[in-house]
C-alpha positions in Angstrom: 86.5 126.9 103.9 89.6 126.8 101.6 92.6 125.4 103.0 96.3 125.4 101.6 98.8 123.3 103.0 102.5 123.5 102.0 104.8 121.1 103.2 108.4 120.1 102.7 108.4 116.4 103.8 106.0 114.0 103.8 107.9 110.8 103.5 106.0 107.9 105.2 109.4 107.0 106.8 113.0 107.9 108.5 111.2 110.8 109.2 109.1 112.5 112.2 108.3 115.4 110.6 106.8 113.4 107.5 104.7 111.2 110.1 103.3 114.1 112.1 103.1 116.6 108.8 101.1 113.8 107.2 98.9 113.3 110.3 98.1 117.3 110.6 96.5 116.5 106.9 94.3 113.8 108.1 93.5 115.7 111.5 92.6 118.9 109.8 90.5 117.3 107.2 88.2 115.4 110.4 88.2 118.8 111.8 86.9 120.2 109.1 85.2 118.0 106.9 83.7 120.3 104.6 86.6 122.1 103.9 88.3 122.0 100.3 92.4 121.4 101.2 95.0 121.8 98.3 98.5 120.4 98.9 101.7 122.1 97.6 104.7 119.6 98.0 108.2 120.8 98.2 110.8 118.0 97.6 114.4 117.5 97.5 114.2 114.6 95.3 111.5 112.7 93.3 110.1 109.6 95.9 106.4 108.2 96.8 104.8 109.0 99.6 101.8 107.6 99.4 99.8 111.0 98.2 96.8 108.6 97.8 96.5 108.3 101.6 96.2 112.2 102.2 92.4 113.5 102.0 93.4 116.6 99.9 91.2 117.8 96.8 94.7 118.1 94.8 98.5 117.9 94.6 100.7 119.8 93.3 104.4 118.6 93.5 108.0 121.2 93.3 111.5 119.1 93.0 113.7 121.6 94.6 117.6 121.7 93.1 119.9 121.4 95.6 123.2 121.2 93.7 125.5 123.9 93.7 127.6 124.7 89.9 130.9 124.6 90.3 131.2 128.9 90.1 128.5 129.0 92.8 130.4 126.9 94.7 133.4 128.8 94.6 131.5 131.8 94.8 129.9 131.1 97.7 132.8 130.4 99.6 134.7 133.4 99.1 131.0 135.7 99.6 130.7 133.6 103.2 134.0 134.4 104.5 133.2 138.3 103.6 130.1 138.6 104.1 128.9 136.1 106.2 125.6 135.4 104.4 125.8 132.1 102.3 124.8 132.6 98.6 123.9 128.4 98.2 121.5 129.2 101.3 119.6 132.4 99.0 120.0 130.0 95.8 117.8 127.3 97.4 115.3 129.5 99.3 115.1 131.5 96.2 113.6 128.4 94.6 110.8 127.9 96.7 110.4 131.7 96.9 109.4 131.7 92.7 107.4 128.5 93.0 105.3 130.3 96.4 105.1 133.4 94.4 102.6 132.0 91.8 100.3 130.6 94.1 97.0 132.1 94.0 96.7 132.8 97.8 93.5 134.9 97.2 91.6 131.6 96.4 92.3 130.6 100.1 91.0 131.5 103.4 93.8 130.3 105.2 97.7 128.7 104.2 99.2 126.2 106.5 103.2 126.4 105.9 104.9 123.3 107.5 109.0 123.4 107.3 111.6 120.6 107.8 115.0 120.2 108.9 116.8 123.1 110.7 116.4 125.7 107.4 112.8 126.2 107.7 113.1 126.8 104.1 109.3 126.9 103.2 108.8 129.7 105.4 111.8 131.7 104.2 110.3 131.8 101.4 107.2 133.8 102.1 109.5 136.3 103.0 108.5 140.0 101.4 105.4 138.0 99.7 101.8 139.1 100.0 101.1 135.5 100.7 102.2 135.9 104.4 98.7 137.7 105.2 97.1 134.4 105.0 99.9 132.3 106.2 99.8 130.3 109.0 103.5 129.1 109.8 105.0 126.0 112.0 107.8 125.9 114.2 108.8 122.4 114.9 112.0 123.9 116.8 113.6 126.5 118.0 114.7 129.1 114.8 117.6 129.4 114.7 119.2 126.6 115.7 121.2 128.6 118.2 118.3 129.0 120.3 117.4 125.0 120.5 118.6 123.9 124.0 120.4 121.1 122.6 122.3 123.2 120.2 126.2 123.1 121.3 127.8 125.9 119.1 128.3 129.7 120.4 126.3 132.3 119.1 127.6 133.4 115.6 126.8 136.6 113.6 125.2 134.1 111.4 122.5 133.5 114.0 121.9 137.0 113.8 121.6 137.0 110.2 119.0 134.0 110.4 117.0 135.6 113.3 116.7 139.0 111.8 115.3 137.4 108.4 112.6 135.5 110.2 111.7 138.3 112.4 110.2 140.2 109.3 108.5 136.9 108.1 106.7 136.0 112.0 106.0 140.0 112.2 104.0 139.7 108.6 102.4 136.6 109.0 98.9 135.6 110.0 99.9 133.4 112.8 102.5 131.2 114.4 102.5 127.6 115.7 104.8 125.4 117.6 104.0 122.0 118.8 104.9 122.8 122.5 103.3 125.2 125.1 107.0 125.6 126.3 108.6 126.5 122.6 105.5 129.0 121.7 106.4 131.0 125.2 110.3 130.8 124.2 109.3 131.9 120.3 107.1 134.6 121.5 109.9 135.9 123.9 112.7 135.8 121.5 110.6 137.4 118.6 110.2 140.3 120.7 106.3 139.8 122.0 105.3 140.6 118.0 103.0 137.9 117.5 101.2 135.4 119.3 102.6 131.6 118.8 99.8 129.3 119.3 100.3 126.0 120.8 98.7 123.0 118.5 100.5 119.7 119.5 101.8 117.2 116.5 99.2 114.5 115.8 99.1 110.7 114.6 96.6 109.6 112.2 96.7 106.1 111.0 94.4 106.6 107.9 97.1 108.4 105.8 99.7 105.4 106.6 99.7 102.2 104.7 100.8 99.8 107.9 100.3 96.5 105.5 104.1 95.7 105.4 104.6 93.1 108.7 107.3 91.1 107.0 110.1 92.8 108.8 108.2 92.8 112.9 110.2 90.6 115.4 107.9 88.7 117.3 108.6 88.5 120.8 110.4 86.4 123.0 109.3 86.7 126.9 105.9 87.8 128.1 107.2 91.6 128.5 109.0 93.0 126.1 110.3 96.7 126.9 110.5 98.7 123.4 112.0 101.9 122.1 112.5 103.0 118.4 114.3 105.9 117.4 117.9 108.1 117.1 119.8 109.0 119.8 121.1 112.4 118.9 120.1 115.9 121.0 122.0 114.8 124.4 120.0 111.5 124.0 121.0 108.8 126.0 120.0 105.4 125.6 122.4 103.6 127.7 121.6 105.2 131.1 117.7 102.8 130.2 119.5 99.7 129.2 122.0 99.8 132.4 119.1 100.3 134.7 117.3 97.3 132.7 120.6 94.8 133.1 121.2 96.0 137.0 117.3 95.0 137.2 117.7 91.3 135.5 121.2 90.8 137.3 119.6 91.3 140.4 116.1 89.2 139.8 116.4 85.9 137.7 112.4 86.3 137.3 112.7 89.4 135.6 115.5 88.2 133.0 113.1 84.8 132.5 110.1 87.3 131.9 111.5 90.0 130.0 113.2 91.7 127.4 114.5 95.1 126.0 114.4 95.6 122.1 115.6 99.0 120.5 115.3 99.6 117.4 118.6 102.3 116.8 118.9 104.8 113.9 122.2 105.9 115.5 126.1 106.1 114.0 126.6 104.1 118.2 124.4 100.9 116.7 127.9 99.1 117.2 129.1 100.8 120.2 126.2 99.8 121.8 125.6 96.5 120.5 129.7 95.5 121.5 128.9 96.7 125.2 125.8 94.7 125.5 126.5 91.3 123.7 127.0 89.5 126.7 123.3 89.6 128.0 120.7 87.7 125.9 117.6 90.1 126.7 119.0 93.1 125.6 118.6 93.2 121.8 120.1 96.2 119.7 118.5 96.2 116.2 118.5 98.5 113.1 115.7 100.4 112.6 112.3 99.7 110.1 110.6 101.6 108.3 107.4 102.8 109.8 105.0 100.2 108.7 107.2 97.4 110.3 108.3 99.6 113.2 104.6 100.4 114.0 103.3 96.8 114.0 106.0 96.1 116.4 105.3 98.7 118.8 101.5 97.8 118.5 101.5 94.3 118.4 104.7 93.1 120.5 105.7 96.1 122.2 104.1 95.6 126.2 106.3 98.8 127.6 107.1 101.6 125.3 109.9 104.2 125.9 109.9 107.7 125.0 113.4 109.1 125.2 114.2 113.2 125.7 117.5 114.8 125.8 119.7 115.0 129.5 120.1 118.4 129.2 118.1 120.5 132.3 115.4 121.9 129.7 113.8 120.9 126.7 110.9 122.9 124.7 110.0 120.3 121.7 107.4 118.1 121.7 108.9 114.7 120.7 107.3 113.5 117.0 106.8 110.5 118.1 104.7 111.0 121.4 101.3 111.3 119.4 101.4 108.3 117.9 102.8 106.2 121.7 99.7 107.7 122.6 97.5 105.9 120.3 99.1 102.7 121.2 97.0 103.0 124.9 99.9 101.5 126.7 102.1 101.9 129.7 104.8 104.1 128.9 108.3 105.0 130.1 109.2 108.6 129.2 112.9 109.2 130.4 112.8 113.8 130.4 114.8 116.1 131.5 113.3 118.3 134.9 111.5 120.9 132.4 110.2 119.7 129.5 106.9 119.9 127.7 106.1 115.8 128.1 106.0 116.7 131.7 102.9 118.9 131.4 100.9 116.2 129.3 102.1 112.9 131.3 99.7 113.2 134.5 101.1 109.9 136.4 104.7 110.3 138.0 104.8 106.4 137.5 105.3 106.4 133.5 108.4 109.4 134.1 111.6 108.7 135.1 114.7 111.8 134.9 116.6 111.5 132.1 119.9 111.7 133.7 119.3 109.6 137.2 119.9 106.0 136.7 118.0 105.0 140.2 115.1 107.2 139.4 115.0 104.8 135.6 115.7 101.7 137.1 113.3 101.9 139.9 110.0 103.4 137.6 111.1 100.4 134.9 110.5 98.0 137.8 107.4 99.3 138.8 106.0 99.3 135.2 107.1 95.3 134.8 106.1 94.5 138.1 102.3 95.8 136.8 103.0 94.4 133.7 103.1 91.2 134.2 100.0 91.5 137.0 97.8 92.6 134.5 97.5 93.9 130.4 94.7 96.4 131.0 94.3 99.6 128.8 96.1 103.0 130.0 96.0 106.4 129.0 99.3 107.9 130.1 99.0 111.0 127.6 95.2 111.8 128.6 93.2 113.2 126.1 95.7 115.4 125.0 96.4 114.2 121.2 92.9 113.5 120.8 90.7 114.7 118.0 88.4 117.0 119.5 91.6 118.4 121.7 93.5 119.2 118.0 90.5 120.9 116.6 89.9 122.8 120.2 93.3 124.2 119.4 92.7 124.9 116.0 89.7 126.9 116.6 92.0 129.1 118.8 93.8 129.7 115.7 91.4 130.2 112.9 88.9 132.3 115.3 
């Protein structure tokens, strides 16, 4: 078979779409070994990324403008408060649109078109294309951004703008994928029951990262360390984990000997945080790494890892990162909201806690040291679900 794959980020850090975009590369090439798989690389500005890593038979690399003149500018300003549509948004999508136009679809049996961001500008511009016939597209979120469940704005006549577009591309197109058994039934609802979304879950593959770089990894300091990396925004909330941690260490003097709680922030509250915390010694709020550093940590000093979801009731995403806390094979504390696609993949009630309920965190954190610190055996909180044979399993659902 003949594969395409166009993607739009594939930056080896900063980034969970780059992680799990690079990993559907490595996945798809184990799945289908045999295969020929041409990569089409959309970027915003000129960077490595490590192309060397990715098994792909070639490369072919777009650098996408993304600054306005001066009379589009103005332009577009007085067009958007007319006519709602923005003429910057059809200048960049246009872009991709001429590049995606001279690709020879017909030497393909199938495209894969992966997206990034909230503009899902790679698949807008398939749109009206003959290349949609082959095109397989990927939702990483809800499209538009109105109808993501952490989205806090009203609906707008722009919505309605951005929905209606994408309705004609999803109606054209070969096939649609989200991550998330929850988001494909919410697509498939909102686009009007037109086309089946598919459910394949993102994946981690080590082979297409370099994980070399160690220099930056904090070694640990007390036989448990407790460990999250990553942002806080989406209705995040990190603080509701480290209270529960402090009331835990402020009530047991073993447990503040034994343990300690390292995040690793990419957050604008870095400060905020770090201010309301600096009087206890276990509780260390640190910049993030890049991936390399950050995964070295998580797999060498990390002894309790936390996956962090949103407060809000519902969630449909799958979180980027879960795939690759998976392949770490260690006891995990996923802090969800009631509904939410982790939910359906975590079997064990022990390694969830709500989101939102401080006792239900504080007493599921206890549990996990307490077990912790008994033994260091191997776990499987996630199953088989990001396995290899699962992600091909799902393919083949796809493709046949």
């Amino acid at each position: 078979m003949n594969f395409l794959v166009i993607a739009q980020d594939l930056r080896v850090s900063g980034t969970s779409e780059g992680i799990v975009s690079r990993s559907f590369i490595g996945k798809l090439k184990k799945a289908y070994p045999d295969a020929a798989i041409d990569l089409h690389y959309f970027m915003s500005y000129s960077h490595e990324y490590n192309q060397e890593l990715l098994p792909v038979n070639s490369i072919s690399e777009y650098l996408i403008n993304r600054k306005p003149s001066l009379v589009l500018k103005i332009s577009n300003a007085i067009y958007r408060r007319v006519f709602i549509k923005s003429l910057y948004k059809s200048f960049v999508i246009n872009q991709y649109k001429k590049y995606i136009s001279k690709i020879k679809y017909e030497d393909y049996d199938l495209i894969f078109v992966r997206s990034s961001g909230l503009e899902y500008e790679t698949i807008l511009g398939l749109k009206n294309l003959p290349i949609l016939s082959k095109s397989i597209i990927n939702f990483h979120d809800p499209y538009p951004f109105f109808f993501d469940t952490s989205c806090p704005k009203p609906l707008t006549k722009k919505h309605l703008i951005d929905f209606y577009e994408m309705y004609g591309i999803v109606i054209k197109t070969f096939a649609c994928l989200t991550p998330s058994k929850l988001l494909s039934k919410d697509l498939q609802l909102i686009y009007g029951n037109q086309k089946k979304f598919y459910t394949v879950p993102h994946q981690y593959d080590n082979s297409v990262f370099d994980l070399t770089d160690m220099s930056h990894v904090r070694k640990k300091q007390k036989p448990i360390s407790i460990s999250y990396h990553g942002g806080l925004h989406y209705g995040r909330n990190i603080d509701i984990l480290i209270d529960a941690y402090v009331d835990l260490i402020s009530a047991n003097s073993d447990l503040f000997e034994q343990t300690e709680l390292v995040l690793r922030l990419k957050s604008s509250d870095n400060k905020r945080i770090k201010e309301k915390y600096k009087n206890f010694d276990s509780v260390h709020v640190l910049d993030g790494l890049d991936f390399s550093n950050s995964a070295n940590e998580q797999i060498y000093e990390a002894d309790i890892v936390v996956l962090l979801e949103s407060t809000f009731d519902y969630s449909n995403i799958l979180l980027g990162k879960a795939p690759f806390v998976a392949s770490l094979e260690k006891p995990v504390l996923a802090l969800l909201p009631d509904f939410c696609e982790l939910r359906n993949i975590i079997k064990n009630e022990n390694y969830i806690a709500k989101s939102y309920d401080k006792e239900d965190v504080t007493s599921k954190l206890e549990a996990l040291i307490v077990k912790a610190l008994d033994t260091n055996e191997t776990v499987f909180p996630f199953g088989d679900y990001f396995k290899d044979d699962f992600f091909k399993n799902k393919l083949k659902e796809v493709l046949f």
